[in-house]
C-alpha positions in Angstrom: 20.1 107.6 -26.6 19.1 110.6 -27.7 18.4 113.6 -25.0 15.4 114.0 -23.3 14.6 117.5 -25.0 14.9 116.3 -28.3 12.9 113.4 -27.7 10.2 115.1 -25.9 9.5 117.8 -28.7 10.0 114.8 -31.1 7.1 113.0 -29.7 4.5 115.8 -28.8 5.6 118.2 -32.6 6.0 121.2 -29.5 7.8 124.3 -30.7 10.0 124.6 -27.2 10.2 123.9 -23.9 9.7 126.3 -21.7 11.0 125.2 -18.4 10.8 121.9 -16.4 10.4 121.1 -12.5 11.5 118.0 -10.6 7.9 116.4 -9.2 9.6 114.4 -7.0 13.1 111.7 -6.9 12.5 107.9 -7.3 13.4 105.6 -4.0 16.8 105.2 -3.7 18.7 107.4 -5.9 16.9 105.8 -9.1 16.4 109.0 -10.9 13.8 111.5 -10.9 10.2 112.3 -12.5 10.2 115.8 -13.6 7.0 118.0 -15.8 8.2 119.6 -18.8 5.8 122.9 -19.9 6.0 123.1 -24.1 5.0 126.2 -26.4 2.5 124.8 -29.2 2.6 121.2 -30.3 -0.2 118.6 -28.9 0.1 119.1 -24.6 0.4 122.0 -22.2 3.2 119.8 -20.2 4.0 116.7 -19.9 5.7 114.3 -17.6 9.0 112.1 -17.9 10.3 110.1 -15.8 13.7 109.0 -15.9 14.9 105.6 -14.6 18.7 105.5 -14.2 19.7 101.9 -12.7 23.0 102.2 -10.4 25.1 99.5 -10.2 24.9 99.2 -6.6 21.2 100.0 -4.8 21.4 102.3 -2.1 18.4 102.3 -0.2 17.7 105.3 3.0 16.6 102.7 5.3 20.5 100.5 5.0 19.4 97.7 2.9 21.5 97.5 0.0 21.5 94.2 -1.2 21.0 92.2 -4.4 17.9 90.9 -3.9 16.4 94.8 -3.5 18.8 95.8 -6.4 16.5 93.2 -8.9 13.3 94.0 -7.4 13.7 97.7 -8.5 14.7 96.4 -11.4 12.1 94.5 -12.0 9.6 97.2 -10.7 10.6 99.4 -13.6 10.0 96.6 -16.4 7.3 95.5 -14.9 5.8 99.3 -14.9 6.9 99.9 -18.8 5.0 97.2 -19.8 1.7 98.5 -18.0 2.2 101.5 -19.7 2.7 100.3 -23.1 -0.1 97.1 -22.9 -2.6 97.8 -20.1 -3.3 101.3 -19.3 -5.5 102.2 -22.3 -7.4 99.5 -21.0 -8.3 101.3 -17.8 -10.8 103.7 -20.1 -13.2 104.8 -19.3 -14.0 105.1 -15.5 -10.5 104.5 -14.0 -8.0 107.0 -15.3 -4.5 106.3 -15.6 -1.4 108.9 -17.5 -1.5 107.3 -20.9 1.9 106.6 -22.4 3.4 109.1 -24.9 6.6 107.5 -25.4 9.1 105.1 -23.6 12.9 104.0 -24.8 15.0 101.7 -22.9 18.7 101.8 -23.8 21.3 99.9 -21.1 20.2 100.8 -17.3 18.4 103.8 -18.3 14.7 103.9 -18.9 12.6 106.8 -19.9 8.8 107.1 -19.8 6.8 110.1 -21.3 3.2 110.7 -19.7 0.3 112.3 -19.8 0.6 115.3 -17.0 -3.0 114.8 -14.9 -2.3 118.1 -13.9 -3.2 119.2 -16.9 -5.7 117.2 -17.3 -7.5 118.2 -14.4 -6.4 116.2 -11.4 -4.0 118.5 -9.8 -5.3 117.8 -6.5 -3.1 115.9 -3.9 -3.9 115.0 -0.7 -2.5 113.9 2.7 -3.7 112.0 5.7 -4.2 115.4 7.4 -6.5 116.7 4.6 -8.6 113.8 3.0 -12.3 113.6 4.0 -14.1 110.8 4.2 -15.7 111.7 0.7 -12.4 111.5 -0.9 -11.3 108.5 0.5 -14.7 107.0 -0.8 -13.8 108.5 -4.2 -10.0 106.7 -4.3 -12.3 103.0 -3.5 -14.3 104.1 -6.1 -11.3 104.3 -8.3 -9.9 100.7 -7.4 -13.6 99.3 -7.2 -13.7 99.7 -11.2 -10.0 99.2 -11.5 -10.2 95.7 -9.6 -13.6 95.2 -12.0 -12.2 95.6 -14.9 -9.3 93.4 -14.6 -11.3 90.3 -12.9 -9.3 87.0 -13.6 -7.5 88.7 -16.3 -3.7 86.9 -16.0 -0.8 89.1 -15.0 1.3 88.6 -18.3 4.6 91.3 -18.5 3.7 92.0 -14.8 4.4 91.0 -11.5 2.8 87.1 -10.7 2.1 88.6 -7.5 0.9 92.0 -7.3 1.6 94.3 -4.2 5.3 95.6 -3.3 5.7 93.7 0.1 4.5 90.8 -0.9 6.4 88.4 0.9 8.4 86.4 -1.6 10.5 89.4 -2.4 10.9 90.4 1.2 12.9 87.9 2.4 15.2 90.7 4.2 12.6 92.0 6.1 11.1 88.9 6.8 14.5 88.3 8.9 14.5 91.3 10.9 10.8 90.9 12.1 10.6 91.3 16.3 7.1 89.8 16.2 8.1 86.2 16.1 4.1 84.7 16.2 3.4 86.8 13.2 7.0 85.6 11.4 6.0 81.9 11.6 2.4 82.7 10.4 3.5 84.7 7.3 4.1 82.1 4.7 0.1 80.7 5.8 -1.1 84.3 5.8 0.3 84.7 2.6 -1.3 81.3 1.0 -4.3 82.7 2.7 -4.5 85.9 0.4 -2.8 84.5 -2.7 -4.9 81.1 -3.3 -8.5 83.1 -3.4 -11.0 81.7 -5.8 -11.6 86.0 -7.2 -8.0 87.2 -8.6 -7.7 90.5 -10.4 -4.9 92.6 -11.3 -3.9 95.4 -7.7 -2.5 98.2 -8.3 0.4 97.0 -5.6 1.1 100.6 -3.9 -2.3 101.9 -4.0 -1.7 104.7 -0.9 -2.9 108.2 -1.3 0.1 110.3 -2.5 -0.3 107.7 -5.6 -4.2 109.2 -6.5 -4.6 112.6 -8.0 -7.8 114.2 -7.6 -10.1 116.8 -9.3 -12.3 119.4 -8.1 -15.7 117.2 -9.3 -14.8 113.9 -7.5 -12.5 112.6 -10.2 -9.6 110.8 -9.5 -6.5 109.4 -11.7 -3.9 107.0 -10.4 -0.2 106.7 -11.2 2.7 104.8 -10.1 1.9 101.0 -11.4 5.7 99.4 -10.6 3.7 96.6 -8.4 0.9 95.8 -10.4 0.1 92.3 -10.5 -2.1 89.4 -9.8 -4.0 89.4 -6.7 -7.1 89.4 -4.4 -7.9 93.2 -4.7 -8.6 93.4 -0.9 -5.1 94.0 -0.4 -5.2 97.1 -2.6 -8.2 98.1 -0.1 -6.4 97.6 3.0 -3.3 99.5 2.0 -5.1 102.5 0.7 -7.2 103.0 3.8 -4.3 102.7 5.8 -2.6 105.4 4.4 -5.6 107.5 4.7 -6.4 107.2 8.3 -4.6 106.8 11.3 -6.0 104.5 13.8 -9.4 106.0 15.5 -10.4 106.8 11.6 -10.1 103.1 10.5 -12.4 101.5 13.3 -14.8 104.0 13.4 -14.9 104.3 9.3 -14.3 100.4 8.5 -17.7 99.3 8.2 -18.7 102.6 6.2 -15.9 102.1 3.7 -15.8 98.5 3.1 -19.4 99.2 2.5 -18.8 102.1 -0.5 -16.0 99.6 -1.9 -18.4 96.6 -2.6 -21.4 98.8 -3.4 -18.7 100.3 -6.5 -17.1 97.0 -7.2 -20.9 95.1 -7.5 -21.6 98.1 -10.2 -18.5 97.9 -12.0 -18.1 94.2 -12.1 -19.0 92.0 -15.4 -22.2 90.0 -13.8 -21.0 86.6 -14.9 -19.2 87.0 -11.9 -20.6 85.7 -8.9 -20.5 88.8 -6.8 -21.4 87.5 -3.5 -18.7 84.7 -3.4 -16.8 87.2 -4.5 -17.4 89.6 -1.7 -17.5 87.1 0.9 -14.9 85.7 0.1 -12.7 88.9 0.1 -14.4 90.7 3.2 -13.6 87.4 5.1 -9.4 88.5 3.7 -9.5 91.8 5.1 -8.3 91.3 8.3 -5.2 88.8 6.5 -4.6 91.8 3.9 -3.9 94.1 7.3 -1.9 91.2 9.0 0.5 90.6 6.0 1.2 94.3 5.7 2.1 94.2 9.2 4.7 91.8 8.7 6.2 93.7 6.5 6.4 97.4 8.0 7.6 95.5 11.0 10.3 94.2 9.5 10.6 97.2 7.4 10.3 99.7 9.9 9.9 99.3 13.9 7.5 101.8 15.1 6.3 102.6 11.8 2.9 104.8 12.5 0.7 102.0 10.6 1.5 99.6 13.5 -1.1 100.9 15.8 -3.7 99.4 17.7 -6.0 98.7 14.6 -4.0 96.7 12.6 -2.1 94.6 15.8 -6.0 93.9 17.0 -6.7 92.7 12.8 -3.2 91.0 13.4 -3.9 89.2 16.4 -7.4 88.3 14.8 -5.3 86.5 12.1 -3.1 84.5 13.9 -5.9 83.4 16.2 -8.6 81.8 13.3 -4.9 80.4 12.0 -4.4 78.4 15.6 -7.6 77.5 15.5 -7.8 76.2 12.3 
């Protein structure tokens, strides 16, 4: 394979490049995404990053087996091919970093991006920092995203979107300590994944994966978990990495709200909206549970498992005994 540099002022006809700083490592060792600044040529900067597949996964947490080996592995196909067949689709009104140039040769991978930074989007923000206005913004994002990819099939990605959906979590699934919620997963997960209204989720739609600009904007990145799915599960992630617990009872109703009002706009009207949004507000609480059953498998004591999402859990299991 030919070296990064060479393919980089190859691809955007820039004269040099002037320096280069790591944005951040992949999970587990898997290589790194770095922004390269050019002199002349077609972009300011761009971003690369750089998948290097290890024979042997080591993951911080102590798993290290196969089975999280290949869904890495998979992760990064799975992202390549968004990239290359589905992002320019996402224009206009949900913007994603459009592909520049990707090689695959052996274990190693190598995407070139748009940088949103230069673009505009440099903003980044944290639970600590995001307002309610910005958290509106990111539904706004996935209201149009979920839209625009209404019961379009998940070909080159993953047939079910989201990266703790159970079937590849079989590891975590063992370790759970809440045994009702262990029993109910494969029912909870039936629940979310046998919906009438399937669209493509963006799979690890948190915060640190939006990138926001000074009007309201907001870009997304990060698509290794795209797939088919019932976009509430997109909705329940991403509000639960905005707010801790007092902020998601006292904002639920308020942000559910902005999500559907955005979705209703953006969605084609052969749709039948309100199926579609009974349907999924009814899934809200099961989106909340089957996260749960992951982190506590994932993680005891994980911050998420507060006393929002056990009361959503409990919620869950209850209409499932009674049902």
């Amino acid at each position: 394979m030919r070296s990064i540099d060479t393919q980089i002022l190859t691809c955007t006809r820039a004269k040099a490049i002037k320096g280069s700083e790591e944005v951040q490592s992949l999970w587990s060792g898997y290589g790194s995404i770095k922004r390269y600044t050019l002199e002349g040529g077609a972009y300011p900067s761009v971003i690369v990053k750089h998948i290097v597949l290890p024979e042997d996964g080591k993951h911080p947490r102590g798993w290290n087996t196969d089975l999280s080996h290949q869904r890495k592995v998979k992760s990064y196909a799975v992202e390549s091919y968004w990239y290359r067949h589905y992002a320019r689709l996402t224009e206009p009104g949900c913007k994603v970093p459009q592909l520049l140039h990707a090689t695959e040769e052996g274990g190693i991978r190598l995407l070139m991006l748009e940088d949103l930074n230069a673009l505009g989007y440099s903003g980044r923000l944290t639970p600590e920092t995001v307002t309610l206005t910005e958290a509106k913004n990111g539904l706004t994002w996935l209201a149009r995203f979920h839209a625009r990819f209404m019961q379009v099939p998940p070909e080159g990605l993953w047939e079910i979107g989201t990266y703790w959906h159970l079937a590849t979590r079989s590891d975590e699934w063992k370790r759970m300590t809440h045994i009702t919620l262990q029993q109910a997963a494969s029912a909870i997960d039936r629940r979310l994944n046998e919906t009438t209204f399937q669209t493509l989720v963006h799979g690890d739609a948190k915060l640190a994966n939006f990138c926001f600009g000074p009007r309201g904007q907001v870009a997304a990145v990060d698509f290794q978990y795209v797939g088919r799915g019932c976009g509430i599960k997109d909705i329940a992630y991403y509000i639960s990495s905005c707010f801790a617990e007092e902020a998601c009872e006292a904002y639920e109703e308020e942000l559910l709200a902005h999500y559907f009002k955005s979705l209703e706009v953006a969605v084609d009207k052969s749709f039948d909206f309100q199926l579609l949004k009974k349907e999924w507000t009814a899934l809200y609480k099961f989106a909340w549970a089957d996260l749960y059953r992951f982190l506590d498998g994932w993680s005891a004591g994980h911050w998420k498992l507060h006393g929002y999402s056990e009361r959503l859990t409990r919620s869950v299991l209850e209409e499932l005994n009674d049902s």
